[in-house]
N, C-alpha and C positions, 0 to 999 in steps of 0.2 A: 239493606240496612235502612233504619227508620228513627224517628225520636220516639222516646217513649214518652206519651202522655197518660201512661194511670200514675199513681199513687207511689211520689216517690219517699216517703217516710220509710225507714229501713230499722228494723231494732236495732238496740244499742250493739248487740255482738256481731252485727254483721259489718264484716269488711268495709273499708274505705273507698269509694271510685276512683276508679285513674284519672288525674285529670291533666289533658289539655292545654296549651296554650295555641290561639291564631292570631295571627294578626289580619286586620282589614285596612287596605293602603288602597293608596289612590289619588288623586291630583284635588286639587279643591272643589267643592261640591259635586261630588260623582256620586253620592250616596253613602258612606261610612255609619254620617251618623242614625243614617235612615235605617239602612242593614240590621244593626244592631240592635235596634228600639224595635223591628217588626220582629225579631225572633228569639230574642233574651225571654226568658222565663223570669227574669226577676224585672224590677224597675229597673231602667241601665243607668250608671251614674253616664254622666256627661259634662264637661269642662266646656262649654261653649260660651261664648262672648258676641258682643253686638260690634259688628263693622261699623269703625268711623271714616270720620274723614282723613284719619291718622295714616289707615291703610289704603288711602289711596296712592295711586304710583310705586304700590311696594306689593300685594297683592294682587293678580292677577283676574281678573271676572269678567273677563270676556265670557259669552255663552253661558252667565249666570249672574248678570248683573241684580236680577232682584233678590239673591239671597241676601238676606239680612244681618246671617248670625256665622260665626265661625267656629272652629274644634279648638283650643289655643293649650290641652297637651293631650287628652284618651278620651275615649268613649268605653265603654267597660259594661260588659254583660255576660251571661252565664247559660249554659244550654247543656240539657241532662241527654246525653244521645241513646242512653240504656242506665240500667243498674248499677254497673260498674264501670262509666263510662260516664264522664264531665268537662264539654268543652269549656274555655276559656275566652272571650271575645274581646281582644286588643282592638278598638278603633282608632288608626294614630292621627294627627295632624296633618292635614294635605297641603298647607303653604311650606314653601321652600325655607322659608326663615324659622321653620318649626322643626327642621327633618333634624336636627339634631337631637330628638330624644329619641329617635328611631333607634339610635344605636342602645340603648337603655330599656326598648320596648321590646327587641328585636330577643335577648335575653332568654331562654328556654324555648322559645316559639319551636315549634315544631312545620310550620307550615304555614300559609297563607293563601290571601285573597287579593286580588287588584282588581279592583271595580275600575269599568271604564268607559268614558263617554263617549260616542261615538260623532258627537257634534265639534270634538278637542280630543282627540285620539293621544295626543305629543303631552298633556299633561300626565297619562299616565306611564313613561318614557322611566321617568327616577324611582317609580316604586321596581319594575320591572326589572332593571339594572340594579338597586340596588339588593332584592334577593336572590339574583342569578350570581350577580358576586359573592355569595354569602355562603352559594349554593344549596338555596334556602327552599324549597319546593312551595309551589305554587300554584291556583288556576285563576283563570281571569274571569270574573262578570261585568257583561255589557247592560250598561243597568238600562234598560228602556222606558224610557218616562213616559207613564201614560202609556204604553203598547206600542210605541213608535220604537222601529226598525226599519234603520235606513240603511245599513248595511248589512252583509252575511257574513257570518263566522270564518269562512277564508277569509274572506275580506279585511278584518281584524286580525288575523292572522299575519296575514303579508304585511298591514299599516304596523303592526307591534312588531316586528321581526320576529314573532314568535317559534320557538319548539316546535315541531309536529305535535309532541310527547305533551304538552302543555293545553290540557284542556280550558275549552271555552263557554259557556253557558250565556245566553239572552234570555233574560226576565226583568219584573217591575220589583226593585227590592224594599217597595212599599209591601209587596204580600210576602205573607209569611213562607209560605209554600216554596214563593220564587228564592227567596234565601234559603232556606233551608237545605233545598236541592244542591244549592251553589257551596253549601260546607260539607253537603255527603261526597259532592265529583271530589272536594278535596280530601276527605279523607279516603275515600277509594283511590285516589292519585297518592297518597301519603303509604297506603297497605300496597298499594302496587311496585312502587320505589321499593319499602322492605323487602317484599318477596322476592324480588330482581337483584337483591344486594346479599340475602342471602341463600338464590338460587343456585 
């Protein structure tokens, strides 16, 4: 499975695409809003906001003290995977005092993404838990900045308490490619679930 990049203008009597919903979760600056802006086919709306001094002692920026700016409720983009086929790209809020529209984002979702840093493994701890209780299916990206890979996929594995079943992916989700790949594992993870539920 692949994205279709020809020409997606369809005549007027041709059927509707099925679309999508994912969310992309994740602790604060893990990449959300980066994910979304390298692989949205359209411009992504985004809600972000400039860190003051306001959020100090209540935000968290350890291992990303120079980010500047923050998500303060989605990030929102759109991806044609085929013809009849259109994902949805939920990017939620990664501070804890945000997680409350999660429950409002979370809504139709069909599945998800947990981006996760491997320099701060335990911020992505709340996304993890909170779609395992949802029973919400999932894969994880180790988003490697710049090509840095300091740990192996077990290795993430065992630190996240993860599933076996629960795939993982290492890429930079500044490139296109590296995301993209990271929402096909999920939907091969999503058609595999189906076909196990109705095997």
């Amino acid at each position: 499975m692949d994205f279709d990049d020809s020409d997606r203008r369809h005549p007027a009597s041709a059927p509707a695409p099925a679309a999508v919903k994912i969310l992309i979760a994740g602790g604060f600056g893990v990449g959300k809003t980066t994910m979304v802006a390298s692989v949205s086919e359209v411009a992504p709306l985004r809600t972000e906001e400039y860190l003051t001094v306001a959020s100090v002692g209540v935000d968290d920026v350890d291992g990303v003290a120079d980010k500047a700016t923050t998500t303060v409720a989605m990030d929102f983009g759109r991806i044609s995977i085929s013809t009849g086929l259109v994902v949805y790209l939920f990017g939620t809020p990664g501070q804890e005092r945000f997680w409350f529209m999660w429950k409002d984002l979370v809504h139709g979702a069909l599945g998800a993404v947990v981006l996760a840093d491997t320099r701060r493994l335990q911020s992505s701890f709340g996304s993890i838990d909170f779609f395992e209780s949802r029973g919400i299916p999932f894969v994880v990206g180790v988003n490697c900045f710049g090509g840095r890979q300091d740990r192996t996929v077990s290795e993430v594995r065992e630190a996240l308490d993860l599933d076996p079943h629960v795939p993982i992916l290492m890429g930079d989700l500044r490139q296109r490619a590296d995301s993209r790949d990271l929402l096909l594992a999920l939907i091969d993870h999503l058609m595999a679930g189906q076909s196990v539920a109705t095997g």
